[in-house]
N, C-alpha and C positions, 0 to 999 in steps of 0.2 A: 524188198522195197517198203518202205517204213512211209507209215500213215501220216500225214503233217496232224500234228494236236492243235482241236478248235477252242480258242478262247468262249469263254461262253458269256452271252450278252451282261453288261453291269448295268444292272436299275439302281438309277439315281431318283434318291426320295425327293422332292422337292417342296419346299414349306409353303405350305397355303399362305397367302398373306392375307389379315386379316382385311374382314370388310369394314371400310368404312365408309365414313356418309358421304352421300353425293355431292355435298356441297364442300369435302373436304379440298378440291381441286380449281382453281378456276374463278374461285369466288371467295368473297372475306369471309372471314371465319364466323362472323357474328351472324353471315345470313340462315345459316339453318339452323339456329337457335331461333332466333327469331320468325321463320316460319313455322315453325312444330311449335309456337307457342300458339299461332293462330288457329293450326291444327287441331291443338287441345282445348281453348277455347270453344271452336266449332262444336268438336264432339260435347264436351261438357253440356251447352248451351242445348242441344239439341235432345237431350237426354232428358230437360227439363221440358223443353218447349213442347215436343212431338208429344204426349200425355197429357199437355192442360190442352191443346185442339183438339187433338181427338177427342176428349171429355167435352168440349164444349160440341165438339160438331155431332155427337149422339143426343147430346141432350137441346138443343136446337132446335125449334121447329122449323127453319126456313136453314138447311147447309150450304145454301149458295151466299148469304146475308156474310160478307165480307167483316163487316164490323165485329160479327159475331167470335170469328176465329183470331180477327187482329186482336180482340181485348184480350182473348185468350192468350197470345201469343204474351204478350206484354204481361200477361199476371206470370207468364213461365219464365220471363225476362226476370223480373223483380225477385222468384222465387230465385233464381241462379243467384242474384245478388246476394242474397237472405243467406246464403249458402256458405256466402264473405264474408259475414257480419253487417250487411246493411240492413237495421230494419224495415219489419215487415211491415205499413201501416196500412190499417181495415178503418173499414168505418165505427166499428166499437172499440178498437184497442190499438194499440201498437206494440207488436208483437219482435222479443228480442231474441227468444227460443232458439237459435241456430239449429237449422237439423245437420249434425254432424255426418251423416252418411253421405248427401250430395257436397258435402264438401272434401270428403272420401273419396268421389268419384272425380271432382273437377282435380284435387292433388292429384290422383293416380294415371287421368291424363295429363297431365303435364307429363308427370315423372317420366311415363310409358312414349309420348312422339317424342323430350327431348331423347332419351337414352335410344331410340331408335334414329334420327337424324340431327341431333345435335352435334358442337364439335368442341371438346372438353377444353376448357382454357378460361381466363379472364373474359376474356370476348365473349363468348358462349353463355357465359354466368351474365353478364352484365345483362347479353342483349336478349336473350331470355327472358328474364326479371322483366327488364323493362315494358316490353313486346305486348309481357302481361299485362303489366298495369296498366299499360295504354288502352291494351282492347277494355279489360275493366269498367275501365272511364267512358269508352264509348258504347259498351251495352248499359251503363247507368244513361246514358246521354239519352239514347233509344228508348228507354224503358220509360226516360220522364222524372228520375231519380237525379236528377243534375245537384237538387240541394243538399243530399248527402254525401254528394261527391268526394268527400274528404275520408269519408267511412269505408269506400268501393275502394276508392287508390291503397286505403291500407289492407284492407283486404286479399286487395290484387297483388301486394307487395308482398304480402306473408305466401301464399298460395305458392306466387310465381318463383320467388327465391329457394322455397324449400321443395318445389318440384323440380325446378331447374338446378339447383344442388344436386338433389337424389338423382336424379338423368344423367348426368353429367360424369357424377363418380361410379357411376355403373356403365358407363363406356369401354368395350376395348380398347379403343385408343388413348383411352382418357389419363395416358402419362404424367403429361404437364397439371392437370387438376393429383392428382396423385402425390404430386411435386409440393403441389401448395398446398394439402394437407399433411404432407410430412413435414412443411415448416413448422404449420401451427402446431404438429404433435409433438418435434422439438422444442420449443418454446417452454412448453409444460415440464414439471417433475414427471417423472416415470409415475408416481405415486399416485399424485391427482390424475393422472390419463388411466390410470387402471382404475383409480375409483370410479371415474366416469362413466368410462363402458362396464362395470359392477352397477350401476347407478340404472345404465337404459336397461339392463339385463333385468331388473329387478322390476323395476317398470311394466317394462313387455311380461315378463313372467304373471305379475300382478292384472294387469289386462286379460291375459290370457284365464286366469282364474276367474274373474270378475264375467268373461262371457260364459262361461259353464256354468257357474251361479245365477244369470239369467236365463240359461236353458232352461235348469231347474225352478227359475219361476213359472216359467212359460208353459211348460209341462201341470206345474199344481194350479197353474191358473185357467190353464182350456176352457173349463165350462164358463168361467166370465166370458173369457175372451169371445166364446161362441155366443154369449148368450147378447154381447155387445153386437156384434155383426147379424144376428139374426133383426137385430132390432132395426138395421139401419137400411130407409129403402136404396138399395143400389141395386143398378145393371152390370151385364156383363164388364162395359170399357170402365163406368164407374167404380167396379168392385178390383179391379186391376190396379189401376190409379190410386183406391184410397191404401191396397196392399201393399205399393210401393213408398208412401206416405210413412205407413207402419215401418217400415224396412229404414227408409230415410231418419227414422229419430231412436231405432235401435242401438245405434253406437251411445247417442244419450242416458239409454238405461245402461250399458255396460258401464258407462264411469259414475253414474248411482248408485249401483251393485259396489264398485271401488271403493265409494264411503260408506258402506253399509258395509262391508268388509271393515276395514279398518276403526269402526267405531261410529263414528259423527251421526253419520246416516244421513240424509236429506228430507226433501219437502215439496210436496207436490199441491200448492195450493198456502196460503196465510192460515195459521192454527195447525196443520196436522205435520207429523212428523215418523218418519221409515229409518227405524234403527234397528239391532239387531236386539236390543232388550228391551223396546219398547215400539207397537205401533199406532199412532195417532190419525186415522184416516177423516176425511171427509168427504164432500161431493166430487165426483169427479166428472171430467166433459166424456161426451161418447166416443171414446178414442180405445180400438182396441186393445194397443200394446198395454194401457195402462191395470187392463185386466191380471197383469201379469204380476202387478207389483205386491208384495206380501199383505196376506192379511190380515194377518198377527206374528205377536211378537215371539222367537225362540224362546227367551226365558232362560232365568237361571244360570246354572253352570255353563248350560250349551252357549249359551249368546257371546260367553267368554272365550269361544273355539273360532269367532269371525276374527279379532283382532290379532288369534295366535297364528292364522293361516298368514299373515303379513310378516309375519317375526319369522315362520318358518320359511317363505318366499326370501327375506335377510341372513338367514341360515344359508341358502343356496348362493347369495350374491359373494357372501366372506367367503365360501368354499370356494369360490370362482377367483377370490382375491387371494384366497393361498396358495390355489395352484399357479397364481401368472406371476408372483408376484419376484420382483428380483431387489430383494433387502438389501437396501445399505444403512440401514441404522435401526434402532430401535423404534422408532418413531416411524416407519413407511406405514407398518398396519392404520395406528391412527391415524395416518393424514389422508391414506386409501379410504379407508372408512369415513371422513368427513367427506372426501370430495364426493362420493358415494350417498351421503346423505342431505349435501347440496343438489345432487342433481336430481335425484327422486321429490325434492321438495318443491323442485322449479317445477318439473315433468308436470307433476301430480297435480300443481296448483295451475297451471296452463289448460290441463286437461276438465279440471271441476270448472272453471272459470268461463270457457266454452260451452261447457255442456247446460248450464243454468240460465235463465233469462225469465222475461215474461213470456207466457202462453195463450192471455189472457187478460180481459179487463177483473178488476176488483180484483179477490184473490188470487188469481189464477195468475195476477204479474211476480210471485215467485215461488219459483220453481227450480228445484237442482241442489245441488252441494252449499257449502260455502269454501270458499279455493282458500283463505288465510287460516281455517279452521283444519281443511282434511289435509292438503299440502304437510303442511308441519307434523299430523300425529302420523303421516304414513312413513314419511322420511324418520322418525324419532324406530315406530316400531324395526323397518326396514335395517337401522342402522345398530341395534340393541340386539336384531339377530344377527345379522354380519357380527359384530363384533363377540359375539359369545364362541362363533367357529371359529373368526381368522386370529384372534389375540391369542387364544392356549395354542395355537398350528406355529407361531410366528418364533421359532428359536431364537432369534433375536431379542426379542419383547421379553422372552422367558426367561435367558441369560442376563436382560438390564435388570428385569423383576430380583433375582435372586441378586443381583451386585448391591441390591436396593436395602433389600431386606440383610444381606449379610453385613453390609457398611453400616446397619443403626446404630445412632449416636448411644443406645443404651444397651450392648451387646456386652458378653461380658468377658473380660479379661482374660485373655490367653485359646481364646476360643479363633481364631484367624484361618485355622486350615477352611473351614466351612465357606469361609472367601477365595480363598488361591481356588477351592474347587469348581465354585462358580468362573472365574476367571479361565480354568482351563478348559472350562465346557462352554467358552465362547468358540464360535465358526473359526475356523481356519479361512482366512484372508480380510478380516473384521479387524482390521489393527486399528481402527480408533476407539472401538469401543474394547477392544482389548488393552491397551494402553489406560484408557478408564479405569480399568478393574483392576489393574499392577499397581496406579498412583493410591486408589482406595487402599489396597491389602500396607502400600507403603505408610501411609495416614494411621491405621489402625495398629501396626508396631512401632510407630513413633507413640502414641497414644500409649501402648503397654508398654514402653519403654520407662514413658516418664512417670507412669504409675507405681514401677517397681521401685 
């Protein structure tokens, strides 16, 4: 009697389907954009606010005095603006300084509620954006800032747009936004969209230097630094508060470090000036990060190894453009390499331009880069090391170079193979710039033709 044989059970895998946002179902697409915009507003706002009350409710003699933590509230209001580009105005000065950190943090939430409940599309971008700048306008309304209003909407529009951007394209669902960046990617030569992303890469890389460079102030500079903070009477919640003040204008010294890398250098106050072959200090306010800033100059030889660190960060971006690059003519490297030195000029000059302002009445109203000055020599350096990797890498480039030099109008007679060779050490599927070099080598035995 024979055994019946058991099939044995089949596990079927089944694909998780991705999660997405709660608002994808049921409701227009534009509303969970729009909520995680108020989301990240909240937190933002709150990140300022919750610091200057509690700074004020310690140092208060009466903590139940309401007025005491409203003014509070509202100078943390102002400060989030400040954070937009709205100035800051004191009773001595009006202050233009942006601290680049909290505005670090108000982009980073946005970025972080849209991509976690936002819903990728036109819709999403739009209402995002908007969502922002409305609340914008209504924490300036709040704050008492109504006459600047023009400054917060732009503010709120830059924030909102490129947080809700960055949210957006870091979606798992975010197909359709996908969609509409592969148009615009179409749109472009292959050339410039490689120089482009060569361009942030260079950037970023250069940032990335520019903050180990202020490590390394930070480090030679302690004993100031200590010897500023001992000076100054603070408490516990005080000493919290003014350390995250410190923190908040840190990103500012790293794009100072950026021109002082690449040459310019900056200015901390009317007369003095921080370069890497010269430093011109003077009075500075009790502010501890500034304890950090050099104080003196490298000198010499050395001082000429800041602007080479930028050439060799250029060095890395052309490596970056010979390994992606997909040539069709001789000309892709240079037009890589422009587009590449367009975009490092914008970046660069966006970035100093931010980071500079007033600080201060009298000299103290400038302070930072100058963005038409460092923009241009970092793009120039950036672009002078790319092109020293990617132009000898670029077979193409090499092959027109020798078509060039072999076709000179003052070569001399009967010398033509040194052309066909060129010619043949053109790529295989390069047929126009192949056919180039067949009409030259035909020109130059017409030419020994008629000479003989």
């Amino acid at each position: 009697m024979s055994v019946p044989t058991r099939t044995p059970p089949r596990v079927v895998e089944v694909e998780r389907p991705v999660r997405g946002s709660m608002f994808e179902d049921g409701l227009p697409e534009w509303t969970g954009a729009a909520l995680a915009s108020v989301q990240a507003v909240a937190l933002s706002v709150l990140v300022v606010v919750l610091p200057a009350v509690a700074a004020s409710l310690t140092s208060s003699i009466d903590p139940t005095d309401q007025s005491g933590w409203l003014a509070a509230a509202t100078v943390g209001l102002r400060i989030w603006l400040f954070a937009h580009g709205v100035p800051l105005v004191t009773s001595s000065a009006t202050l233009t300084l942006v601290p680049l950190g909290l505005t670090a943090v108000a982009l980073y939430a946005q970025y972080a509620s849209i991509r976690r409940t936002g819903v990728a599309g036109r819709p999403g971008l739009v209402a995002g954006t908007l969502a922002y700048v409305a609340l914008t306008a209504l924490v300036a309304t709040i704050a008492g800032d109504s006459s600047r209003l023009p400054v917060a909407l732009a503010g709120g529009l830059v924030i909102g747009a490129l947080g809700t951007g960055l949210g957006l394209a870091r979606r798992p669902t975010s197909t359709s936004w996908r969609r509409m960046s592969d148009g615009v990617h179409d749109r472009l030569p292959s050339s410039v969209a490689l120089g482009a992303r060569a361009g942030a890469l260079a950037v970023a890389v250069l940032v990335l230097g520019s903050s180990l460079l202020v490590g390394l102030w930070v480090v030679a500079g302690r004993a100031t630094i200590g010897d500023v903070v001992r000076e100054l009477p603070l408490d516990a919640v005080g000493g919290v508060v003014f350390a995250l003040a410190q923190l908040a204008y840190l990103p500012n010294l790293v794009v100072w470090a950026l021109a002082w890398l690449a040459g310019p250098g900056f200015v901390v106050g009317a007369g003095t000036t921080f370069t890497a072959g010269s430093v011109v200090a003077g009075p500075m306010p009790a502010f501890p990060l500034l304890g950090a800033l050099p104080s003196s100059a490298v000198g010499g030889r050395v001082a000429l190894l800041a602007p080479l660190v930028v050439v060799l960060i250029g060095g890395l971006a052309g490596l970056f453009v010979h390994r992606r690059s997909q040539e069709t003519g001789w000309w892709y490297v240079p037009a890589a390499v422009g587009s590449l030195v367009g975009v490092a000029a914008v970046a660069v000059g966006v970035l100093v331009a931010a980071s500079a302002g007033a600080a201060g009445p009298g000299r103290l109203a400038v302070v930072g880069g100058t963005w038409w000055v460092v923009g241009p020599v970092v793009a120039g350096l950036l672009g002078g090391g790319a092109l020293v990797v990617a132009l000898p890498a670029s077979p193409l480039f090499r092959a027109q170079v020798r078509l060039w030099w072999a076709d000179r109008p003052h070569r001399a007679v009967g010398e033509d193979t040194e052309l066909q060779d060129a010619v043949d050490d053109v790529p295989a599927g390069q047929g126009p710039l192949r056919r180039f070099g067949q009409s030259a080598v035909r020109g130059l035995r017409r030419r020994m033709e008629r000479a003989d």
